[in-house]
N, C-alpha and C positions, 0 to 999 in steps of 0.2 A: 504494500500500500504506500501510496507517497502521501507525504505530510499527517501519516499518522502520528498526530502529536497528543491525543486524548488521556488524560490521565488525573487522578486525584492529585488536590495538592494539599500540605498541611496547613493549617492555620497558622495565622501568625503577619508579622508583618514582610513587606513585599521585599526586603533586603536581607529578611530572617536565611533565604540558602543560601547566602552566600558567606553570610557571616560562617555560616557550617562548613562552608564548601573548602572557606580558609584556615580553616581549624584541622579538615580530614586532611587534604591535600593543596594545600598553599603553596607547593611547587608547578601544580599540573597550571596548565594554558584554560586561563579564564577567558580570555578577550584575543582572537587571531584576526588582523586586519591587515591590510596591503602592506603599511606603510608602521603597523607597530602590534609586539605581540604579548599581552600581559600574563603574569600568571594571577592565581587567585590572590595570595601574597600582595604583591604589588598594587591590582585590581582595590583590594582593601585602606591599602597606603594611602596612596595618591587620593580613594573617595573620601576619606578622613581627613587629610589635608587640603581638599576642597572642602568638606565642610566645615574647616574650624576660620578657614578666610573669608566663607561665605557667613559666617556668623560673627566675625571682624567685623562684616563687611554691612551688618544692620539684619540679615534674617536672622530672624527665629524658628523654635520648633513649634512644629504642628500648625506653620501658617503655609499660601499656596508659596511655588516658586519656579517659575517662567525659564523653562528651559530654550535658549535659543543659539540655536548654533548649527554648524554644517552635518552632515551625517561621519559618526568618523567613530573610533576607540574611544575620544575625549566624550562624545555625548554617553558612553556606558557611564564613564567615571561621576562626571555630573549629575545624572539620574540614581548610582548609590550613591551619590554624597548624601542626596535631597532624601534619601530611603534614610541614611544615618542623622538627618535631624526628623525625622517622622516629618515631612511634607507632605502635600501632595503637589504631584512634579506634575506640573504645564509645558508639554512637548511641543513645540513649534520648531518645524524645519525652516532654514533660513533662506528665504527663496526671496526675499526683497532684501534691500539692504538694514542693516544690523537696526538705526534708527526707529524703519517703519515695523522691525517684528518686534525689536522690545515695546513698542507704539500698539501693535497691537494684541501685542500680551497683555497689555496693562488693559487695556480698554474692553477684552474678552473677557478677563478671568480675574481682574483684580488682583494679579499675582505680581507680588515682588521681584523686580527684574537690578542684577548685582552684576 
């Protein structure tokens, strides 16, 4: 079958398997993309250290926050950072220029754009 992806998941929150993923195997290849390949280790790092600059940077936990940016390895990091402050992450692909998506993050979703 293709795209058999059907399957229970556990409860919990939306960065809870990865936090596991990094604890079982934090060497294995979390993130493989053209131009960079994380492991889960890493993958954990780097979302930590977005979110401790995004909360430098004026967000909070458990408010929205206006994901905007190219399609790439960084938008995984950015989406767990937003999981490691309990957000809820506002996905917008950057198809106008930087201005008019954080412009219309804000005006969609009322979400905090950093």
């Amino acid at each position: 079958r293709v795209n058999a992806t059907a399957r229970d998941f556990e409860r919990g929150l939306l960065h809870g398997p990865l936090l596991h993923q990094i604890e079982r195997q934090g060497e294995k290849i979390a993130v493989h993309a053209a131009d960079k390949m994380l492991s889960y280790a890493e993958l954990g790092e780097r979302s930590a250290r977005l979110a401790q600059q995004l909360m430098q940077a004026g967000a909070c936990r458990n408010q929205r926050i206006g994901v905007v940016m190219e399609k790439g390895w960084q938008q995984v990091v950015a989406l767990q950072a937003g999981g490691g402050l309990n957000a809820q992450r506002i996905m917008m692909h950057r198809t106008y220029d930087m201005a008019s998506a954080k412009a219309k993050a804000m005006a969609a979703t009322g979400a905090a754009t950093h």
